[in-house]
N, CA, C and O atoms as a GROMACS GRO file, in nm:
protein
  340
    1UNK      N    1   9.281   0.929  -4.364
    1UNK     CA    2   9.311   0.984  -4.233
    1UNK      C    3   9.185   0.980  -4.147
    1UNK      O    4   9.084   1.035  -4.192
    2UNK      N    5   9.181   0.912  -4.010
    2UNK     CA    6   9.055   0.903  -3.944
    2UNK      C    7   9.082   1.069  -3.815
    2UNK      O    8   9.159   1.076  -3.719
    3UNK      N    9   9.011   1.148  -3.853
    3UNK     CA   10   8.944   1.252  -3.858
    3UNK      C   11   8.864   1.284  -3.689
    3UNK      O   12   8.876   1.377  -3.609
    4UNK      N   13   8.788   1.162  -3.690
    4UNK     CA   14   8.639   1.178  -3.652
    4UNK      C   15   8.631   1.083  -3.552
    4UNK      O   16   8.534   1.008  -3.552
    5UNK      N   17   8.762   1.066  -3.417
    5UNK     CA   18   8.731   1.017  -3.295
    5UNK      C   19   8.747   0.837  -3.357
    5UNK      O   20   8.674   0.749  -3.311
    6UNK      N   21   8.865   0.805  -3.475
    6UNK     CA   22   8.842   0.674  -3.516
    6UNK      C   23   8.795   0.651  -3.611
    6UNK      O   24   8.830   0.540  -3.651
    7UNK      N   25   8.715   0.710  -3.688
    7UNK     CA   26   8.592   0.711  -3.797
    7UNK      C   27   8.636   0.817  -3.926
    7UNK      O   28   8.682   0.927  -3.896
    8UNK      N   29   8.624   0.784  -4.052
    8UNK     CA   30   8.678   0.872  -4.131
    8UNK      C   31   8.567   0.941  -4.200
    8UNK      O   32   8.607   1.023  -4.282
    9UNK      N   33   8.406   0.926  -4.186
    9UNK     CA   34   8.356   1.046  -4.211
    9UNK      C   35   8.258   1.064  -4.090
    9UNK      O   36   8.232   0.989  -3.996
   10UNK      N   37   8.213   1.195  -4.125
   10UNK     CA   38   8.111   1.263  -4.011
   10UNK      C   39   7.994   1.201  -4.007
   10UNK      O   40   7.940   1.194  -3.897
   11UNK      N   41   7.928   1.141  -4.120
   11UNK     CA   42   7.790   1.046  -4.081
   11UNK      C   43   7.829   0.905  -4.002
   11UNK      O   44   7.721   0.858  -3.967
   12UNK      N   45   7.916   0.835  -3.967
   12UNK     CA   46   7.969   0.746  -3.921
   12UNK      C   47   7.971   0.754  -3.792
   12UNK      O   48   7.917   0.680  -3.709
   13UNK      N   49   8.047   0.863  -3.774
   13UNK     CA   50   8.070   0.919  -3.621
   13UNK      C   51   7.964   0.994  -3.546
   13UNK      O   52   7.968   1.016  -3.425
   14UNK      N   53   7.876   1.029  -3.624
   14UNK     CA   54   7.717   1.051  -3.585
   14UNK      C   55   7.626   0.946  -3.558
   14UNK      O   56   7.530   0.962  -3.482
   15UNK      N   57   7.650   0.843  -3.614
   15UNK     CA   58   7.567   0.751  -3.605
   15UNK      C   59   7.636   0.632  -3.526
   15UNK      O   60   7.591   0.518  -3.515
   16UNK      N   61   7.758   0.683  -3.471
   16UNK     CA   62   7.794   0.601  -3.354
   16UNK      C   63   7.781   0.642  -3.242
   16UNK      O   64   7.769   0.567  -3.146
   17UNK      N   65   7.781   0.841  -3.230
   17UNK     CA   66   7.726   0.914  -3.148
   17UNK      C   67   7.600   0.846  -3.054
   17UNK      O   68   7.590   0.808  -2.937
   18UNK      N   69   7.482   0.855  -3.208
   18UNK     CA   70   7.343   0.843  -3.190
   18UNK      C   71   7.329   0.678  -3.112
   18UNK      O   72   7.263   0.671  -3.008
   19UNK      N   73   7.373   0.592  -3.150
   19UNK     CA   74   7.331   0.437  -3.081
   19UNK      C   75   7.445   0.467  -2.971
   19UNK      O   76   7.426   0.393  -2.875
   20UNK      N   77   7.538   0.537  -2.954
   20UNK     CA   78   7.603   0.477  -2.782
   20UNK      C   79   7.469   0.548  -2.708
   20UNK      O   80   7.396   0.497  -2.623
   21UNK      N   81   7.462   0.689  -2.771
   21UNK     CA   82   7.318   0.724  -2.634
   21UNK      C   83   7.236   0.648  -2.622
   21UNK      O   84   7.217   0.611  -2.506
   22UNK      N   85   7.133   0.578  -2.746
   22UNK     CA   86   7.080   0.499  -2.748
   22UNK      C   87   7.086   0.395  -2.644
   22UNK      O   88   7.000   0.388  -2.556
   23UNK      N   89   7.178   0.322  -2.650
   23UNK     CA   90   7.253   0.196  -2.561
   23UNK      C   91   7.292   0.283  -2.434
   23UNK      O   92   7.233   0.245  -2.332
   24UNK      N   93   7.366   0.378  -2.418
   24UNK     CA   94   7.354   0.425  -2.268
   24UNK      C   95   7.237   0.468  -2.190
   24UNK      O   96   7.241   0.454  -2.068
   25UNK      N   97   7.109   0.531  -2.262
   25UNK     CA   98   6.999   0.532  -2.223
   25UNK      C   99   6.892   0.433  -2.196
   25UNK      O  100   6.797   0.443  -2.118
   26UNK      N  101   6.931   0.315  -2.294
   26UNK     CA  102   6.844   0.174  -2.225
   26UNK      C  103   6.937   0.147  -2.150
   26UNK      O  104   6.859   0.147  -2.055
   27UNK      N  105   7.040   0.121  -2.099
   27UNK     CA  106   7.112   0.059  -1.981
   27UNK      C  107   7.118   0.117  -1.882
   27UNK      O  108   7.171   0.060  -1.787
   28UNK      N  109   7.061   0.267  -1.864
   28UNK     CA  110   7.007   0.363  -1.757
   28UNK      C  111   6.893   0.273  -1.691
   28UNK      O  112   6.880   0.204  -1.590
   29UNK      N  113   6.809   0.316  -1.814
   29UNK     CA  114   6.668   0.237  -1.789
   29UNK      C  115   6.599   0.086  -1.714
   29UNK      O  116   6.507   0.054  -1.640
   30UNK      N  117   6.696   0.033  -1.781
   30UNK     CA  118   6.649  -0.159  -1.774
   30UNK      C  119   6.745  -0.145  -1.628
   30UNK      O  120   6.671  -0.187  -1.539
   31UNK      N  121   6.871  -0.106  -1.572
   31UNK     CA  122   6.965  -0.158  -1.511
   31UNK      C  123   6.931   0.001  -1.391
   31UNK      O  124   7.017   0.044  -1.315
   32UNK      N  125   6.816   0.050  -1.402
   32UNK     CA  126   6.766   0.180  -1.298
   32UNK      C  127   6.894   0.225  -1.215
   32UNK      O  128   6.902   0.225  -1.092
   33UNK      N  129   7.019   0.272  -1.330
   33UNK     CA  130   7.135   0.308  -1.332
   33UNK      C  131   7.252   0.242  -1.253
   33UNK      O  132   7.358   0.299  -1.224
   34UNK      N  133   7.219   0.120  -1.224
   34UNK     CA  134   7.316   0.102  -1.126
   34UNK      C  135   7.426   0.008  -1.196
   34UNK      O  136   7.512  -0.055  -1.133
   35UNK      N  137   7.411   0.009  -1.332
   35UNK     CA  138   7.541  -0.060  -1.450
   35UNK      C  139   7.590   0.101  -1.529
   35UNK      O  140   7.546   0.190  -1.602
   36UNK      N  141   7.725   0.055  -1.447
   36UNK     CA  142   7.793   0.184  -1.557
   36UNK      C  143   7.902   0.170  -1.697
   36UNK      O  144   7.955   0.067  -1.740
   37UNK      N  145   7.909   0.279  -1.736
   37UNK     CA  146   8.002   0.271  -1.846
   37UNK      C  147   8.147   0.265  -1.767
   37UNK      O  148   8.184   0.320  -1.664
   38UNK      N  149   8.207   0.183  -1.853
   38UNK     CA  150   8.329   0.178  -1.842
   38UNK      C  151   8.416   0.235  -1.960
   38UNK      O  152   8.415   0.169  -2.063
   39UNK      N  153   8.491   0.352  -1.957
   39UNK     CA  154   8.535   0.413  -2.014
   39UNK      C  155   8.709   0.367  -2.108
   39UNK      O  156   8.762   0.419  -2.206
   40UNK      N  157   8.757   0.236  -2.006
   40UNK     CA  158   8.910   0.189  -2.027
   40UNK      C  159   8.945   0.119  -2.162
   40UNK      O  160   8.863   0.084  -2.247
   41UNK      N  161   9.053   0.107  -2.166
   41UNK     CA  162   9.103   0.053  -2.265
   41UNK      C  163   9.215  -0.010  -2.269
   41UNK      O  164   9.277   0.047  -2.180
   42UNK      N  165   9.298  -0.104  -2.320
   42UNK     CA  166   9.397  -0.139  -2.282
   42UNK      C  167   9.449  -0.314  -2.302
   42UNK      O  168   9.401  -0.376  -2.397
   43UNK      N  169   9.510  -0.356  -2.244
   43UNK     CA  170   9.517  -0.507  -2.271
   43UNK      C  171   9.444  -0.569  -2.157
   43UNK      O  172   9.428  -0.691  -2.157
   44UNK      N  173   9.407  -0.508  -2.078
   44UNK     CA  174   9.309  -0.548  -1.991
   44UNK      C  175   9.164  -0.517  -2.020
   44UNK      O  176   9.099  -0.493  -1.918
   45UNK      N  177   9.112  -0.513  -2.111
   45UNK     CA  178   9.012  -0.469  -2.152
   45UNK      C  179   8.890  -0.566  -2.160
   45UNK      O  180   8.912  -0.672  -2.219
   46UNK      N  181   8.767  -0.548  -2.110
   46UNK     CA  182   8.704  -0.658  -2.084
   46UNK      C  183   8.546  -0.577  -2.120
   46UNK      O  184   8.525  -0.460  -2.089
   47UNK      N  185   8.446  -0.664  -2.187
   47UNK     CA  186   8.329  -0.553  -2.193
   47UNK      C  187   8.188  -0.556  -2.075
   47UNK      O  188   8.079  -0.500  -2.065
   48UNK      N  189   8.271  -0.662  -1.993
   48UNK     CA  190   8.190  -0.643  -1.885
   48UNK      C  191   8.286  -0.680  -1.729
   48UNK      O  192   8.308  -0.799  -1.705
   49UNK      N  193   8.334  -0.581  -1.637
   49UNK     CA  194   8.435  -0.521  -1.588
   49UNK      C  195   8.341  -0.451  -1.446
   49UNK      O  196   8.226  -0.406  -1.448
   50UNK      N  197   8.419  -0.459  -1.350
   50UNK     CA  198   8.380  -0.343  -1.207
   50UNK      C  199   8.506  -0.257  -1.187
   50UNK      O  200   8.625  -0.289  -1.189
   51UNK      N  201   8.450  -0.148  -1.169
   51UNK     CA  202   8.531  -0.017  -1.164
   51UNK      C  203   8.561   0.028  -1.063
   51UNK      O  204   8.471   0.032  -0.978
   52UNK      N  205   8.662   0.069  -1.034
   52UNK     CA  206   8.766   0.004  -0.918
   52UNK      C  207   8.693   0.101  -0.817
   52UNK      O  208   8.779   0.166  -0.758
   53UNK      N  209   8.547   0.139  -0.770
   53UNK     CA  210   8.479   0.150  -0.652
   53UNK      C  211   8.384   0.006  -0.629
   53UNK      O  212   8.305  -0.023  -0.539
   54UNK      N  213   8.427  -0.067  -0.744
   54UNK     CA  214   8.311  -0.183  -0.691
   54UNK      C  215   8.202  -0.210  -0.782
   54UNK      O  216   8.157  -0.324  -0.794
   55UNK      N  217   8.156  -0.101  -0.851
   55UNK     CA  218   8.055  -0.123  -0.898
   55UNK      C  219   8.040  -0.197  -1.052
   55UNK      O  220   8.142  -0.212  -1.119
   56UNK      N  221   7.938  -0.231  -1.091
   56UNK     CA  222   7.977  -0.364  -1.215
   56UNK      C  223   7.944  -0.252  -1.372
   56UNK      O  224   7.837  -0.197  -1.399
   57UNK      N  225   8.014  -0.250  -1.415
   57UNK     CA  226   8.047  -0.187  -1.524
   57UNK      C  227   8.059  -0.258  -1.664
   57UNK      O  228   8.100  -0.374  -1.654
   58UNK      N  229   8.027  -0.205  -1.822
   58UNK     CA  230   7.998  -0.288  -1.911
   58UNK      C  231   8.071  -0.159  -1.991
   58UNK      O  232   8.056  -0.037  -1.980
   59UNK      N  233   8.154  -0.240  -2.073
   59UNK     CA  234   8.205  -0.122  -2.163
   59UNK      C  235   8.179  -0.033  -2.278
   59UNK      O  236   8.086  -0.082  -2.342
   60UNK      N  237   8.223   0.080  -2.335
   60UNK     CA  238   8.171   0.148  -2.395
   60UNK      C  239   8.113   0.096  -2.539
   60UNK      O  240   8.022   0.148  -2.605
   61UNK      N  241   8.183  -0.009  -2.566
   61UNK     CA  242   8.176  -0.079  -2.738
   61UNK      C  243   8.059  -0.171  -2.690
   61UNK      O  244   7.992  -0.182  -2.793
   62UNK      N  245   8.002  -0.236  -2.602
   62UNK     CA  246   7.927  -0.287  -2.561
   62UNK      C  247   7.824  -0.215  -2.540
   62UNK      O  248   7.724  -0.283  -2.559
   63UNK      N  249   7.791  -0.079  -2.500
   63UNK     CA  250   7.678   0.014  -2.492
   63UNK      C  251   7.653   0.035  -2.669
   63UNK      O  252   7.569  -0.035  -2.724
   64UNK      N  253   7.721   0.120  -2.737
   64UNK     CA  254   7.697   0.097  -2.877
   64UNK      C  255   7.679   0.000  -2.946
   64UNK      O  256   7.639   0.019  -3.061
   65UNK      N  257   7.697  -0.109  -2.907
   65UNK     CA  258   7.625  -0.266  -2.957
   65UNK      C  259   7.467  -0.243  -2.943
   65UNK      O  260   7.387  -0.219  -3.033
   66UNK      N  261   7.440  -0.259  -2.790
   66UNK     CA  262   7.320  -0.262  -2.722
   66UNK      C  263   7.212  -0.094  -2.833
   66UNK      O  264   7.094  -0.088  -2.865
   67UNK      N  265   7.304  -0.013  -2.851
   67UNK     CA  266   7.214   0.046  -2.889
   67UNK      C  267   7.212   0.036  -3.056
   67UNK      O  268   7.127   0.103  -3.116
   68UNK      N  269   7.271  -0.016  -3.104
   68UNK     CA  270   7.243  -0.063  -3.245
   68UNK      C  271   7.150  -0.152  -3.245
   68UNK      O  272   7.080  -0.160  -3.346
   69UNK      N  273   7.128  -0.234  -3.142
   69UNK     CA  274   7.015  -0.374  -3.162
   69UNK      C  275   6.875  -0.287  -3.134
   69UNK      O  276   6.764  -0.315  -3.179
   70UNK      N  277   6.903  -0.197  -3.065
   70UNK     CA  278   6.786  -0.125  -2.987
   70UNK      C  279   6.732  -0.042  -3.112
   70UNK      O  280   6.610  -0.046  -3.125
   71UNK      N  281   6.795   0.026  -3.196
   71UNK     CA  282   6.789   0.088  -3.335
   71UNK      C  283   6.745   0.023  -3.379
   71UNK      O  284   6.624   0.010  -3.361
   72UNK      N  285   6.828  -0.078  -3.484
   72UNK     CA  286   6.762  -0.182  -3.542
   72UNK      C  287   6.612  -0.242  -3.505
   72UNK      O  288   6.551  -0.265  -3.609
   73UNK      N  289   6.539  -0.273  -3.391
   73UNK     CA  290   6.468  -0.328  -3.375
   73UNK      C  291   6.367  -0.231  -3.357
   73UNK      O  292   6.253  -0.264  -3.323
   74UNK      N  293   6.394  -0.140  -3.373
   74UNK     CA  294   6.287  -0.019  -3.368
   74UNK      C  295   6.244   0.035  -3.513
   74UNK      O  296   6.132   0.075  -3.546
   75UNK      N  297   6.366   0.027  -3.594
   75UNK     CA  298   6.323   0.076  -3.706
   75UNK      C  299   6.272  -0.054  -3.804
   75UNK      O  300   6.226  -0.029  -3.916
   76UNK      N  301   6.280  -0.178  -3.761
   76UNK     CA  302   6.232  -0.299  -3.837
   76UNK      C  303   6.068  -0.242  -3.785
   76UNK      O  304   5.991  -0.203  -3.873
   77UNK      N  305   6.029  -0.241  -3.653
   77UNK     CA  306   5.938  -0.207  -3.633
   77UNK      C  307   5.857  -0.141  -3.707
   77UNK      O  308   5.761  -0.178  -3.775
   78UNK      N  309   5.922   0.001  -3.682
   78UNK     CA  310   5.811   0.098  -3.811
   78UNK      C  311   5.800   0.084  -3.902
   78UNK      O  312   5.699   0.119  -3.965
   79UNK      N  313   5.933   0.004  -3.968
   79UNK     CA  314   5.884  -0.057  -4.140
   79UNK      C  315   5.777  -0.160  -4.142
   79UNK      O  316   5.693  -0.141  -4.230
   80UNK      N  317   5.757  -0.286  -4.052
   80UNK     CA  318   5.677  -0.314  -4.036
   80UNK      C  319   5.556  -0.278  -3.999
   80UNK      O  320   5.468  -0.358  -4.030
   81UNK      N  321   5.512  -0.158  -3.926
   81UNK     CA  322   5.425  -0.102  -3.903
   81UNK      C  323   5.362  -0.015  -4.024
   81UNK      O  324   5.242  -0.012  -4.053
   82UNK      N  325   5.444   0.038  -4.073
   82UNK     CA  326   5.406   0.104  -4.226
   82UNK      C  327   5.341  -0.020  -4.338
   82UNK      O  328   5.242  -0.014  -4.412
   83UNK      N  329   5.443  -0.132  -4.316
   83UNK     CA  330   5.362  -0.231  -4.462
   83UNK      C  331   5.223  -0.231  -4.408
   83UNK      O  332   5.129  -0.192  -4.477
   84UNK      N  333   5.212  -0.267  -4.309
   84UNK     CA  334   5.066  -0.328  -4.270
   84UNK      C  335   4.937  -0.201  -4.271
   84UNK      O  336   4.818  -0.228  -4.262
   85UNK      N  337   4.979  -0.096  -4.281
   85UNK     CA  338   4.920   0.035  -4.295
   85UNK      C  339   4.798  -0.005  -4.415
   85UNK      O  340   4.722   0.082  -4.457
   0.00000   0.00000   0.00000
């Protein structure tokens, strides 16, 4: 039984929590807010979309992408930063 917003345990759904902020907070950043989330769903569903004021919008599974790579490449980092220690 999925429980957890889609997700059937609580570390899952935490750690999808943790990289959408991730990914919504670099796409704040790099895009100095003017790319928003797109919240829709549907058979029209597209992960990069303008929201019906106009503005250009990238969807939510696409922000949690962005912030998994952003994770990932941060924590390759410190492991790498630790070997070389």
């Amino acid at each position: 039984m999925l429980k957890y917003n889609g997700v059937s345990s609580p570390a899952a759904y935490v750690c999808h929590v943790v990289c959408f902020f991730i990914g919504w907070a670099a796409l704040a950043l790099f895009t100095l807010n003017r790319v928003k989330v797109d919240h829709s769903e549907g058979p029209n569903w597209n992960p990069f979309s303008r929201l019906p004021d106009g503005s250009p919008a990238i969807s939510e599974y696409a922000v949690d992408v962005l912030g998994v790579i952003i994770a990932a490449l941060g924590l390759a980092w410190l492991i790498r930063r630790w070997m070389l220690m």
